[in-house]
VEXNUDREN-940681 format. One record per atom (N, C-alpha, C): residue number from 0; atom name; x, y, z. Coordinates in steps of 0.05 Angstrom, whole numbers. Example, Ala and Ser with C-alpha at 12.3 -4.5 7.8 and 13.67 -1.06 7.14 Angstrom:
// residues 2
     n   atom       c1       c2       c3
     0      N      264     -114      156
     0     CA      246      -90      156
     0      C      264      -66      156
     1      N      257      -45      142
     1     CA      273      -21      143
     1      C      258        1      157
//
This chain:
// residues 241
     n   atom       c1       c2       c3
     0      N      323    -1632     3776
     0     CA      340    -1651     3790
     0      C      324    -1667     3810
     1      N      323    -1693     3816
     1     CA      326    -1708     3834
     1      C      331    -1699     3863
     2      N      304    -1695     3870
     2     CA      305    -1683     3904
     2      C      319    -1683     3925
     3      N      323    -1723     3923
     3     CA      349    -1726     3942
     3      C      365    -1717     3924
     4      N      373    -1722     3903
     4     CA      399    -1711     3887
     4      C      411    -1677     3903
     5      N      389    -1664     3897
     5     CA      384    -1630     3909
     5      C      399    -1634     3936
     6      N      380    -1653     3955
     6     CA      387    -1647     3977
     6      C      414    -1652     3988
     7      N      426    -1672     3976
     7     CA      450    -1679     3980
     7      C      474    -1658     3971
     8      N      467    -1652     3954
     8     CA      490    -1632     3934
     8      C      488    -1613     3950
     9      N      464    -1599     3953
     9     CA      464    -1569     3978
     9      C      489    -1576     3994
    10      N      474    -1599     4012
    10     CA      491    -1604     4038
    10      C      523    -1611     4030
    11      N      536    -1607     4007
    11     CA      560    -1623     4008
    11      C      578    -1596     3994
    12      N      560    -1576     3981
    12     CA      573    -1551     3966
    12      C      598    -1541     3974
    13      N      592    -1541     4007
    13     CA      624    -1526     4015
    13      C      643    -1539     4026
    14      N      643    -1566     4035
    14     CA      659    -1586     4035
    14      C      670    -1601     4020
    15      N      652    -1614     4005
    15     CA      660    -1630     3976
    15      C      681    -1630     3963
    16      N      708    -1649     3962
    16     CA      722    -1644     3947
    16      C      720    -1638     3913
    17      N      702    -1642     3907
    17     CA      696    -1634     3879
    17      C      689    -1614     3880
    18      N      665    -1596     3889
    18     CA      659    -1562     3902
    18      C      681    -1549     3911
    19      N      699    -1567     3926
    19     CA      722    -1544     3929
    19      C      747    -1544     3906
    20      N      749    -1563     3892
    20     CA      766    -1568     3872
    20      C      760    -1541     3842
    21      N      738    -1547     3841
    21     CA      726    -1528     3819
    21      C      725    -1503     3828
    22      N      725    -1493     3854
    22     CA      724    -1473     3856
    22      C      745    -1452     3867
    23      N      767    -1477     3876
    23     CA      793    -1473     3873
    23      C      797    -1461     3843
    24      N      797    -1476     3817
    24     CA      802    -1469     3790
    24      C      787    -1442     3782
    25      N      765    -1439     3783
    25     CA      751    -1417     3782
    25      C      751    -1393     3797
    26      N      761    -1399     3817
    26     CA      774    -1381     3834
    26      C      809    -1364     3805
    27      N      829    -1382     3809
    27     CA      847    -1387     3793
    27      C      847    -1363     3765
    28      N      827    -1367     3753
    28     CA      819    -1352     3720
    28      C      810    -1332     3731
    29      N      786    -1334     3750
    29     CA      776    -1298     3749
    29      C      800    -1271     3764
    30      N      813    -1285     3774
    30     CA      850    -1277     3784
    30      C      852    -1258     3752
    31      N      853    -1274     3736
    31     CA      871    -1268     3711
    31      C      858    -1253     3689
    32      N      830    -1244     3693
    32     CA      812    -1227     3687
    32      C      810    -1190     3684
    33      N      823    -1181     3707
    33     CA      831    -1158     3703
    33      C      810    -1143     3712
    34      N      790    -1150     3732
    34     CA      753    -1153     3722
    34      C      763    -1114     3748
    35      N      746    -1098     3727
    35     CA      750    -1070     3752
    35      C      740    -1076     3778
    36      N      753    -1049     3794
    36     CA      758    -1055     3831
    36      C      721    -1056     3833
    37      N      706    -1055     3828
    37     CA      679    -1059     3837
    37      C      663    -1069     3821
    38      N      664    -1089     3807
    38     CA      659    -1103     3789
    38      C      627    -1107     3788
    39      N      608    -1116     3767
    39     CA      585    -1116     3769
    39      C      582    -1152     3755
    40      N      579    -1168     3778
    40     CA      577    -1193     3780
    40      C      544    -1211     3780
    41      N      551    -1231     3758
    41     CA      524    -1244     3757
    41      C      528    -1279     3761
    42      N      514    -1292     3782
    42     CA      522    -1329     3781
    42      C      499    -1333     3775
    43      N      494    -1343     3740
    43     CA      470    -1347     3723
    43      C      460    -1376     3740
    44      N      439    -1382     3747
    44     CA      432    -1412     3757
    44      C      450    -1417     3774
    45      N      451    -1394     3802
    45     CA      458    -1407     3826
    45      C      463    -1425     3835
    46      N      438    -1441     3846
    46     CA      434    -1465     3851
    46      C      425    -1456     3887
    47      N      434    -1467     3904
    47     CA      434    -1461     3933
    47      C      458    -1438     3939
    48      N      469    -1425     3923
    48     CA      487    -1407     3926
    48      C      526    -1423     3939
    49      N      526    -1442     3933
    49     CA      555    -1454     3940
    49      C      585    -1431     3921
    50      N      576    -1425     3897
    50     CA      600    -1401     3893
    50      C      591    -1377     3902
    51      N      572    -1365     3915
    51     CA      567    -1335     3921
    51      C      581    -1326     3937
    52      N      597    -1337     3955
    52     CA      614    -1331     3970
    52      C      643    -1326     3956
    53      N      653    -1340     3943
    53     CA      668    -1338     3925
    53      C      669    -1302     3904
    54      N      646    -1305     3898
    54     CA      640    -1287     3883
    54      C      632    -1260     3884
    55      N      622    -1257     3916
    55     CA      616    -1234     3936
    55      C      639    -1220     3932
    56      N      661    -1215     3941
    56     CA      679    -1205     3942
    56      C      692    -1196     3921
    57      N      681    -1196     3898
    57     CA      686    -1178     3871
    57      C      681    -1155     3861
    58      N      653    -1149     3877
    58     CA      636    -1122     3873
    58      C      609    -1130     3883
    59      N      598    -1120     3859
    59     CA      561    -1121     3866
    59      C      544    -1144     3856
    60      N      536    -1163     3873
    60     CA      536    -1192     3865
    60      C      507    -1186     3861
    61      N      495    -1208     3835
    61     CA      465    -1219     3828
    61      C      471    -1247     3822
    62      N      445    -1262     3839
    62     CA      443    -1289     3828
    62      C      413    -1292     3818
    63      N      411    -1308     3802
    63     CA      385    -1315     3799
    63      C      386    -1354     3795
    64      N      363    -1361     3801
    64     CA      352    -1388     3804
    64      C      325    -1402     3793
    65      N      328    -1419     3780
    65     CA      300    -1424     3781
    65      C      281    -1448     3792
    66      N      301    -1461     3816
    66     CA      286    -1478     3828
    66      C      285    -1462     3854
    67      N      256    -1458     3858
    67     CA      251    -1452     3891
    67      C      265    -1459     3910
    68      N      272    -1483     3916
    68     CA      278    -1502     3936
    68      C      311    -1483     3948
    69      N      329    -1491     3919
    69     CA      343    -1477     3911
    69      C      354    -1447     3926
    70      N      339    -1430     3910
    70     CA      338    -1407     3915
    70      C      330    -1395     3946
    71      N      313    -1411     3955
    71     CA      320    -1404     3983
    71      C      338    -1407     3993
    72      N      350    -1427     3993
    72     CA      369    -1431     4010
    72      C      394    -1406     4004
    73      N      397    -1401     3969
    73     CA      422    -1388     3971
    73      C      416    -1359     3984
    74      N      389    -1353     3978
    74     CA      378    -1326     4002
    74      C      389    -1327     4027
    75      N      393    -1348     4039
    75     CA      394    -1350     4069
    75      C      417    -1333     4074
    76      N      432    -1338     4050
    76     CA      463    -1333     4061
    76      C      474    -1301     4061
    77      N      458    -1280     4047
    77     CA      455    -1256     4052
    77      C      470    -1245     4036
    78      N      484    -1263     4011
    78     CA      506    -1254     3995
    78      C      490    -1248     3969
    79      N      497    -1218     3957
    79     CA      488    -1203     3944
    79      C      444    -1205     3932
    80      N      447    -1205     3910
    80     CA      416    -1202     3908
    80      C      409    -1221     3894
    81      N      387    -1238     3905
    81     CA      381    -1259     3896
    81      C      352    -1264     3881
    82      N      347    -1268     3850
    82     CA      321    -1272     3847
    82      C      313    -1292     3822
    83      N      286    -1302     3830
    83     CA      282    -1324     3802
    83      C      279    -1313     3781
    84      N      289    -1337     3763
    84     CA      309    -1325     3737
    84      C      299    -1349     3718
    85      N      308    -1358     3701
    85     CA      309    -1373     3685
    85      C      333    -1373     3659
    86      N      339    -1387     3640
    86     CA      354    -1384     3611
    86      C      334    -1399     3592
    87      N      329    -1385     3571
    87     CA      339    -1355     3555
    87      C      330    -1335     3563
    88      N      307    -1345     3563
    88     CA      287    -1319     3578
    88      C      281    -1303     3587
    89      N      284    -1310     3619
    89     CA      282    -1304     3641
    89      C      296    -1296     3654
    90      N      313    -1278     3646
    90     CA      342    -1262     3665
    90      C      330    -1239     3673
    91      N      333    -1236     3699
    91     CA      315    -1215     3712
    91      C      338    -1197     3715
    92      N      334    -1169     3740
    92     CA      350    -1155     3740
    92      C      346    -1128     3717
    93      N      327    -1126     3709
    93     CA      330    -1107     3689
    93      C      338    -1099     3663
    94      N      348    -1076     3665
    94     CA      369    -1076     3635
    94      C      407    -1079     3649
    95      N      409    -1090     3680
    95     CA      434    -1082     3692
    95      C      456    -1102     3670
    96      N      474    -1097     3666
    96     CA      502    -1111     3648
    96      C      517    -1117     3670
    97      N      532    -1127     3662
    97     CA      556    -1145     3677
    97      C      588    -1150     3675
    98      N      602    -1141     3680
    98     CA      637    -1149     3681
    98      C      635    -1172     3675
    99      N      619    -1183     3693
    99     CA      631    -1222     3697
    99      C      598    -1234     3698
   100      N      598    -1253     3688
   100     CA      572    -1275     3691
   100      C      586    -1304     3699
   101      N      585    -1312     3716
   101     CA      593    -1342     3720
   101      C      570    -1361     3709
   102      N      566    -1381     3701
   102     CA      551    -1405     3691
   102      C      564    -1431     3691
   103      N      565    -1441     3726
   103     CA      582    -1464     3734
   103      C      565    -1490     3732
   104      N      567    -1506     3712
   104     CA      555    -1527     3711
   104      C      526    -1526     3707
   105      N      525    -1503     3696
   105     CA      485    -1500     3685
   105      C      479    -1508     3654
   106      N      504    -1500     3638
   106     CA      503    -1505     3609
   106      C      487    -1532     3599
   107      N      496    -1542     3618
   107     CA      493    -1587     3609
   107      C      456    -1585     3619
   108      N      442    -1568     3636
   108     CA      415    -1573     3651
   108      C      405    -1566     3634
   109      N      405    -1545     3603
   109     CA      387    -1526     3585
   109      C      391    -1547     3567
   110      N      363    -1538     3551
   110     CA      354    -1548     3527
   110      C      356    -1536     3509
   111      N      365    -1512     3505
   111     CA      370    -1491     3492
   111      C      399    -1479     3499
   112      N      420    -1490     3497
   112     CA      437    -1483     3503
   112      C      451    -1460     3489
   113      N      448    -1453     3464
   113     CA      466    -1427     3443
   113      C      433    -1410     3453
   114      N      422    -1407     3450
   114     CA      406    -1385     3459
   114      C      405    -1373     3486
   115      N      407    -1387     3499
   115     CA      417    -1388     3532
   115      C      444    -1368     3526
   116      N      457    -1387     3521
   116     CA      490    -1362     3516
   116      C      488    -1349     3506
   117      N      464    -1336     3488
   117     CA      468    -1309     3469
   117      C      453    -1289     3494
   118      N      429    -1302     3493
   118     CA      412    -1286     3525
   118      C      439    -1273     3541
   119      N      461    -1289     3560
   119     CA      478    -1278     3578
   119      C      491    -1258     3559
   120      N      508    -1267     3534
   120     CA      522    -1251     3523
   120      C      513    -1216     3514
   121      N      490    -1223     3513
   121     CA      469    -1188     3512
   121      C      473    -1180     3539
   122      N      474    -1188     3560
   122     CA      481    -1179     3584
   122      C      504    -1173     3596
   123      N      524    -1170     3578
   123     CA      559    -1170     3584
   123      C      564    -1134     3581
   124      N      580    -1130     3594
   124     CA      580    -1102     3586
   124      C      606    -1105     3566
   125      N      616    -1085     3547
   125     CA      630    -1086     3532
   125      C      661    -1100     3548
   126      N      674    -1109     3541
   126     CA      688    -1133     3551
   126      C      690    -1143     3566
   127      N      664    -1153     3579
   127     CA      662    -1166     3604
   127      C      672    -1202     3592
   128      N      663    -1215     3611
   128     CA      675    -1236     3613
   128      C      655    -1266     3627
   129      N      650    -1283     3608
   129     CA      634    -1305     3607
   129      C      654    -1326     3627
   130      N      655    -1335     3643
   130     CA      667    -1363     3650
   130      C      644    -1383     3656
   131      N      653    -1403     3653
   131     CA      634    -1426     3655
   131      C      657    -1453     3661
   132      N      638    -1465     3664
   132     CA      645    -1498     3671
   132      C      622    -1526     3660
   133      N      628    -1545     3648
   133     CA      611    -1554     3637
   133      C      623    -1584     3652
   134      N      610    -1603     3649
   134     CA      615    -1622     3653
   134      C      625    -1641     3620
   135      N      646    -1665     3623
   135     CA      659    -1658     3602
   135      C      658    -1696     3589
   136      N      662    -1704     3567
   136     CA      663    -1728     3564
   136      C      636    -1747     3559
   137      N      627    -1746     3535
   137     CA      608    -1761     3523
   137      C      598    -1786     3537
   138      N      623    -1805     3528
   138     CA      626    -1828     3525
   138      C      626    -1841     3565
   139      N      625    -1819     3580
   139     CA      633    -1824     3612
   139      C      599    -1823     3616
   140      N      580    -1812     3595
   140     CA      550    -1808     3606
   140      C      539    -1836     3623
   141      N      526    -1837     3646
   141     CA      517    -1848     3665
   141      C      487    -1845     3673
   142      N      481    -1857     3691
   142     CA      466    -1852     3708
   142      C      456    -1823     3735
   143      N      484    -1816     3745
   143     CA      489    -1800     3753
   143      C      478    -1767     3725
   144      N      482    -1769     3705
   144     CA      473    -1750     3688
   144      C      439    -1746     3687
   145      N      437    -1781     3685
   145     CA      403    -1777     3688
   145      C      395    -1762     3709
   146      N      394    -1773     3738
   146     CA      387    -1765     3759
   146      C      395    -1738     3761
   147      N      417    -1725     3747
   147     CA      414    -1696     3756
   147      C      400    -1676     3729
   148      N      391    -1684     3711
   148     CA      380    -1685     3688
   148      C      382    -1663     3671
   149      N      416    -1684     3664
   149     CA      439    -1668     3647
   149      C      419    -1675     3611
   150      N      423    -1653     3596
   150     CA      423    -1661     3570
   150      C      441    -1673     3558
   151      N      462    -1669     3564
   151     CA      491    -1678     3544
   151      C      517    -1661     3563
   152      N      536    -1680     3564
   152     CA      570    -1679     3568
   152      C      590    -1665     3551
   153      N      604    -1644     3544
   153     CA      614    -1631     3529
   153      C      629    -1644     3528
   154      N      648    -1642     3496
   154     CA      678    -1643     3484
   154      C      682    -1615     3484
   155      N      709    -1608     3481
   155     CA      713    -1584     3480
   155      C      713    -1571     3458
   156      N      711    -1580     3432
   156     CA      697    -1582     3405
   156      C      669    -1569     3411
   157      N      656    -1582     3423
   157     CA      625    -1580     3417
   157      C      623    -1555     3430
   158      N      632    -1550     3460
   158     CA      635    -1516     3477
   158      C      638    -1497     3450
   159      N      658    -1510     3449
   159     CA      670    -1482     3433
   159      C      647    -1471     3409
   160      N      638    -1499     3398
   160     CA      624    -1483     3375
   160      C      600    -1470     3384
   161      N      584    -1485     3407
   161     CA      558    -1461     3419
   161      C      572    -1437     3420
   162      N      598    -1429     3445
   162     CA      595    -1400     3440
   162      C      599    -1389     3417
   163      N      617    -1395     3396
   163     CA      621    -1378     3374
   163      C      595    -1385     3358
   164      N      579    -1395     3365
   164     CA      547    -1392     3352
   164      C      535    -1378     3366
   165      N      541    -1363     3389
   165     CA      516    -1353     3407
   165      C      536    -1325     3407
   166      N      562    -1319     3388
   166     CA      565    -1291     3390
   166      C      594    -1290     3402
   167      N      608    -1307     3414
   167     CA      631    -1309     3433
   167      C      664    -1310     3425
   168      N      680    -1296     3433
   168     CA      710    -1302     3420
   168      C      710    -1312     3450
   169      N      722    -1341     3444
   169     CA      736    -1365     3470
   169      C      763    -1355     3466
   170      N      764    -1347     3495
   170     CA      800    -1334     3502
   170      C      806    -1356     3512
   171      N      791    -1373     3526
   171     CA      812    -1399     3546
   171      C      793    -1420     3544
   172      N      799    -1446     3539
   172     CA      786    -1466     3531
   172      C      800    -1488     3537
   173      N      800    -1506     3567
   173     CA      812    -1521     3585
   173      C      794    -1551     3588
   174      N      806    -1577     3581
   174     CA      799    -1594     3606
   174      C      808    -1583     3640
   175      N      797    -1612     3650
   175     CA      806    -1597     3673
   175      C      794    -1627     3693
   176      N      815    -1637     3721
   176     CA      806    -1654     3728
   176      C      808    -1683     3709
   177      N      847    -1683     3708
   177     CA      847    -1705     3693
   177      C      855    -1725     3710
   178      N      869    -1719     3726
   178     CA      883    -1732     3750
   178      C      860    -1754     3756
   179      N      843    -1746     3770
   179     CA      821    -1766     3779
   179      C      801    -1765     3760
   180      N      801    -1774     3732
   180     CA      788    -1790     3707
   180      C      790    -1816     3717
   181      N      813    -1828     3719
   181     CA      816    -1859     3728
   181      C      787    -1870     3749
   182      N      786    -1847     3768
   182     CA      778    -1860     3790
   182      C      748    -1866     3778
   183      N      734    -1831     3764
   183     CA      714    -1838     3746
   183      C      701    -1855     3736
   184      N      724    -1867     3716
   184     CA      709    -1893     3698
   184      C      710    -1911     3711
   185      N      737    -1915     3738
   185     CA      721    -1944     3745
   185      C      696    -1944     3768
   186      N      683    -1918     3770
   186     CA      654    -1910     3780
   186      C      638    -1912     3768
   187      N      637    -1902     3735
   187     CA      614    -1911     3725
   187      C      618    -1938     3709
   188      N      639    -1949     3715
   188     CA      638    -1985     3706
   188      C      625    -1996     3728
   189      N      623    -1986     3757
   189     CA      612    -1995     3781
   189      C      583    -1996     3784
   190      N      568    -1969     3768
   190     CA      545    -1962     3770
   190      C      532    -1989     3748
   191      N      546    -1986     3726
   191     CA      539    -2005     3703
   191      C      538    -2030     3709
   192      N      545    -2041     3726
   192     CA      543    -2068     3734
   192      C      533    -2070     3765
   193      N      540    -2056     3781
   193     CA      510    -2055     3804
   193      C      493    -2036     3808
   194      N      484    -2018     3786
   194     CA      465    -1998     3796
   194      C      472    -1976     3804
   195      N      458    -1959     3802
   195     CA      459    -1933     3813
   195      C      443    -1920     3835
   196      N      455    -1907     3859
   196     CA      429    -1899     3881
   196      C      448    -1875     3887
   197      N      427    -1859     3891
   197     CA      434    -1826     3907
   197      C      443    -1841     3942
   198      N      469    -1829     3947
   198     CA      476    -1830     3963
   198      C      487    -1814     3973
   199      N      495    -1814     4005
   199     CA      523    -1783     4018
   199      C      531    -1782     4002
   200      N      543    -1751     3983
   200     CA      559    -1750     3973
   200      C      592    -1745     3982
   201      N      592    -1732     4003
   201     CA      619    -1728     4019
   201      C      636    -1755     4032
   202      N      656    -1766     4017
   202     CA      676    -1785     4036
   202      C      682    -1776     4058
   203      N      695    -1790     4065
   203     CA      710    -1792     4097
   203      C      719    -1774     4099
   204      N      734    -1754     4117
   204     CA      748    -1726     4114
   204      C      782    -1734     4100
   205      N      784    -1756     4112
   205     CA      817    -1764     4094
   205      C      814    -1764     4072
   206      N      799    -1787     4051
   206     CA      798    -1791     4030
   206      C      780    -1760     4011
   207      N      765    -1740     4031
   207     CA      754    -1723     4016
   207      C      779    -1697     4012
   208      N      803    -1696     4034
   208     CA      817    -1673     4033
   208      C      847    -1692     4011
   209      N      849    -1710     4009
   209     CA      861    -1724     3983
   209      C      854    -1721     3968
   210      N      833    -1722     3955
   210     CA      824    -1731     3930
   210      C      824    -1688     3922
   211      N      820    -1666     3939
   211     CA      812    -1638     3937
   211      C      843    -1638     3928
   212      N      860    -1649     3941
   212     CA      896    -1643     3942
   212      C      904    -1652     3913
   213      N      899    -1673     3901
   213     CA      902    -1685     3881
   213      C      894    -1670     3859
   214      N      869    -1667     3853
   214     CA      864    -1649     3836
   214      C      875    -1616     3838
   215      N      879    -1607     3855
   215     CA      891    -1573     3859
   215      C      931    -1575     3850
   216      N      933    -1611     3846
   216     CA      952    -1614     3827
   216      C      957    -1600     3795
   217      N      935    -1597     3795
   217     CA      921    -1592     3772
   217      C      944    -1554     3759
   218      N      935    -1542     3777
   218     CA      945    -1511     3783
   218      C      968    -1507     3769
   219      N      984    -1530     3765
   219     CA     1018    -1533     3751
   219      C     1009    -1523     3723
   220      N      985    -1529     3707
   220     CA      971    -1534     3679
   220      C      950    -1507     3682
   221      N      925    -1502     3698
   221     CA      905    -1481     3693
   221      C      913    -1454     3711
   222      N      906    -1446     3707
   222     CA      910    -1427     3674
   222      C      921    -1428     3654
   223      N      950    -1427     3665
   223     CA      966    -1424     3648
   223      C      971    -1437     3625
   224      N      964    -1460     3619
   224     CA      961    -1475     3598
   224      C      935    -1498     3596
   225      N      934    -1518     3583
   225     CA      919    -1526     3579
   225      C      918    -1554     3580
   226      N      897    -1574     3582
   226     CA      905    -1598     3585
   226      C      878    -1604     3557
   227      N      886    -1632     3552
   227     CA      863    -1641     3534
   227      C      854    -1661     3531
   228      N      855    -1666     3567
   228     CA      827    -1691     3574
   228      C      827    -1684     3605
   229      N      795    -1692     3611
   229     CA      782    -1687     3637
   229      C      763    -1685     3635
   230      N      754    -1693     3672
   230     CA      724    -1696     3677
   230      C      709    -1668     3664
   231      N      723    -1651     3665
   231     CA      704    -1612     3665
   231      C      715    -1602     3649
   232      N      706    -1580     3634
   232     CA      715    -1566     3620
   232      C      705    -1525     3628
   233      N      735    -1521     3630
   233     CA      736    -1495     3645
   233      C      744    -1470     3624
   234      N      726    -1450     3614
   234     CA      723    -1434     3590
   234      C      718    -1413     3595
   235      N      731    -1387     3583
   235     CA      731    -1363     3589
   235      C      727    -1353     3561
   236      N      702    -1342     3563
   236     CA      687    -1323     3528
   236      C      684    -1298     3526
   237      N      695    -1282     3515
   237     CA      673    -1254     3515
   237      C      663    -1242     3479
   238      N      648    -1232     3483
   238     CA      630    -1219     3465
   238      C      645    -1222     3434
   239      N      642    -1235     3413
   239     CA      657    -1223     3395
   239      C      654    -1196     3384
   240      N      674    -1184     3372
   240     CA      674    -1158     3360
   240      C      682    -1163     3325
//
C-alpha cells in the first residue's frame, strides 16, 4: 500500500465512518455464530490492529501482519498476540486452529487468493468459522484500488466460487453498504475527471457520524437477510464436509 495511503487509514481506523460501519456489521454476524465461551480467535492480515479490539473479547486473540509499519502499531495496543505472517504461506502460530479467523478486506491485496483461503481453511478447527469482507463491484474499480494495491473487486459470484474452490460451504453471502453506493460513483466519476490524491480520510464529525448512521440502516437487512448490491461484500464460510 501507498505510505501516505497506510498512514492515513491507521489514523482514521477507529473513527472512520466506514471502519465503524463495517465493523458495526461484523460485529452483527459473529453475534450469530455460536463461537464457544473462550473461543480461539485469528485477524488474518491485521493491518495496524483497528478490529482487535473488537475481537479481543471473544477469547484468545492472534493477529498476524505482514507489513512492519503495520504490525507495530497493532502491537502497541496490547490486544492479544501479535506476529509476522503472511498468505498462503506464512501463517505463523504453529499447528494452533481456530473457532473464528476474520479476513477483513485482505482477500482483494493477494495474488493468490483460493490458496490463501485453503491455507486459513486448514487452520479452522472442525466447525469453526471463516468471515470475511471483500470489497465489492468490478465495474466501481478506481484509482483509489490502485493506490491501495487491490488485485480485483468481488461480485458475489466470483467470492463464492474461490471459497468453494479453496474447500468452503458459504452459510451467508451478503452485499452490504448499498445505501451510500450513490455517493460512491459520483466519487469515482469525480476522481475520473479531476484526479486522484491521498487525502484526510475522516469528514467533518457531522457528515462522518451521518454517513456511520446511514449505513447501520443497513441492520433492517444483515444478517438477517440479504441484499444484492453494494460497496462490500460480507461472507460467512466454514470447512466443507
Amino acid at each position: 500500500m501507498d505510505r501516505d495511503a497506510f498512514t492515513l487509514m491507521a489514523d482514521a481506523e477507529r473513527d472512520h465512518w466506514w471502519f465503524r460501519g463495517r465493523r458495526f456489521f461484523i460485529e452483527r454476524m459473529i453475534q450469530r455464530l455460536s463461537l464457544p465461551p473462550a473461543a480461539n480467535v485469528l485477524d488474518a492480515g491485521c493491518g495496524s490492529g483497528g478490529n482487535l479490539a473488537l475481537l479481543s473479547g471473544l477469547g484468545t486473540l492472534h493477529g498476524f501482519e505482514y507489513d512492519a509499519e503495520a504490525r507495530a502499531v497493532a502491537e502497541t495496543l496490547g490486544l492479544g498476540k501479535i506476529a509476522a505472517g503472511a498468505l498462503p504461506d506464512g501463517i505463523p502460530f504453529g499447528d494452533t486452529r481456530f473457532d473464528l479467523i476474520g479476513l477483513f478486506d485482505v482477500l482483494e491485496h493477494l495474488a493468490e487468493p483460493v490458496p490463501s483461503l485453503e491455507a486459513l481453511r486448514l487452520r479452522l478447527q472442525d466447525g469453526g468459522a471463516l468471515v470475511l469482507t471483500v470489497p465489492a463491484l468490478p465495474w466501481l474499480w478506481g484509482p483509489h484500488d490502485v493506490v491501495h494495491n487491490h488485485y480485483r473487486r468481488y461480485t458475489a459470484s466470483t467470492l463464492r466460487a474461490h471459497l468453494t474452490a479453496a474447500g468452503y460451504e458459504v452459510e451467508y453471502l451478503s452485499y452490504m453498504n448499498l445505501l451510500l453506493l450513490p455517493l460512491a460513483v459520483a466519487q469515482r466519476l469525480k476522481e475520473r475527471l479531476f484526479g486522484y490524491r491521498v487525502e484526510a480520510l475522516t469528514p467533518s464529525p457531522f457528515i462522518n457520524n451521518l454517513l456511520y448512521r446511514i449505513w447501520r440502516l443497513e441492520r433492517a437487512w444483515i444478517p438477517q437477510r440479504r441484499l444484492t448490491l453494494g460497496l462490500s461484500l460480507l461472507a460467512v464460510a466454514r470447512p466443507a464436509r
